[in-house]
C-alpha positions as CSV (number, residue, x, y, z in Angstrom):
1,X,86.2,85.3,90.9
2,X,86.6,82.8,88.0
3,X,89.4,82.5,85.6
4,X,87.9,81.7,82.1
5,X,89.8,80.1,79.6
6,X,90.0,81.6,76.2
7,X,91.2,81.5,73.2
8,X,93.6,84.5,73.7
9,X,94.4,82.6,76.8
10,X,95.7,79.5,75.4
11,X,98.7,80.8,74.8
12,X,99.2,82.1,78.6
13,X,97.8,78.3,80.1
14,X,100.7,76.4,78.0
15,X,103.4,78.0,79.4
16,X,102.2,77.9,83.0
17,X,101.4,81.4,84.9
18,X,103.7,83.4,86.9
19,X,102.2,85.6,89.9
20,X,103.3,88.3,92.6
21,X,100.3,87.3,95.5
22,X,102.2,89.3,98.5
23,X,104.7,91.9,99.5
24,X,106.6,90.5,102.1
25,X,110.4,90.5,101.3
26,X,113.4,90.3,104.0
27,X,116.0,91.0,101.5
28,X,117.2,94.7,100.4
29,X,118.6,93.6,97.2
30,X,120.2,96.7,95.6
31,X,118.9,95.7,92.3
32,X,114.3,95.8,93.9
33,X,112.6,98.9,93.8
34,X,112.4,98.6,97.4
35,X,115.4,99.5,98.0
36,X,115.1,102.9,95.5
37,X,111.0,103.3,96.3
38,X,110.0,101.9,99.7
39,X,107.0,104.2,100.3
40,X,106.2,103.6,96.4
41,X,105.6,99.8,97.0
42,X,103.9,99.7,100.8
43,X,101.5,102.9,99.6
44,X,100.4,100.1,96.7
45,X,100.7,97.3,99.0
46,X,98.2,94.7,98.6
47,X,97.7,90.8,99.3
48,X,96.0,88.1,97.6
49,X,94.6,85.7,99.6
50,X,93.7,81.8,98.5
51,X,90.6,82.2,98.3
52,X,91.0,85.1,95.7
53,X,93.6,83.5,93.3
54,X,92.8,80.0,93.9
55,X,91.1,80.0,90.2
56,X,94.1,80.8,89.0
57,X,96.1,77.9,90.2
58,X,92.9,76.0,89.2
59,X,92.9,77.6,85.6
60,X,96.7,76.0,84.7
61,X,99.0,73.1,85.7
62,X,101.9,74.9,85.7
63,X,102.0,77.6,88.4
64,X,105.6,79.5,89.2
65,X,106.1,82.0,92.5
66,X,107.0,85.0,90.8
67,X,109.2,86.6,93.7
68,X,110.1,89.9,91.9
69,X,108.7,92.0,94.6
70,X,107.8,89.7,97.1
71,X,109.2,86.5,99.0
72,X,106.3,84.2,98.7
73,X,107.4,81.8,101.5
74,X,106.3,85.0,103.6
75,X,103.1,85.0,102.0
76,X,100.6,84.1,104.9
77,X,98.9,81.3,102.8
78,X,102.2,79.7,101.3
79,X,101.9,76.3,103.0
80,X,98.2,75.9,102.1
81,X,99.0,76.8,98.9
82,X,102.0,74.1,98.2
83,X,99.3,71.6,99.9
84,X,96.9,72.5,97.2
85,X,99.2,72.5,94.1
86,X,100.7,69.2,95.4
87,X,96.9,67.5,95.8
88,X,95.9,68.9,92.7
89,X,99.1,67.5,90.8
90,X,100.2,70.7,89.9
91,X,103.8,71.6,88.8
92,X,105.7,74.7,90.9
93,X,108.5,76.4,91.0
């Protein structure tokens, strides 16, 4: 996969992308729809892996852990991607 920057793009890149790669979550917030739709969210489970969004972290130098449906420090590549964004000089949050 390659992320190609465009002009429509621009506007995305300067303000840093926000992503959901998982679906892990400990939590049962009463606010998530997994606490109203569990089946709902594991039937449309899925997981990116690095390898599959690392253009994206390559495409921008501000990347932020979404978290809305997911915990991403449960995220099976979480630690190899910090060690990426912090070689690569990339801001997180």
């Amino acid at each position: 996969m390659k992320f190609n920057k465009t002009p429509t793009a621009d506007w995305l890149l300067q303000f840093g992308i926000n992503t959901e790669v998982g679906i892990t979550c400990r939590l049962k917030c009463p606010g998530c729809i997994r606490t109203f739709f569990p089946k709902k969210v594991l039937a449309n489970r899925s997981i990116w892996r690095f390898d599959q969004y690392k253009p994206i972290l390559d495409a921008t130098n501000d990347y932020k852990f979404c978290g809305n449906h997911s915990d991403p420090i449960y995220h099976p590549d979480f630690l190899q991607t910090l060690k990426y964004l912090n070689d690569s000089n990339t801001i997180y949050r």
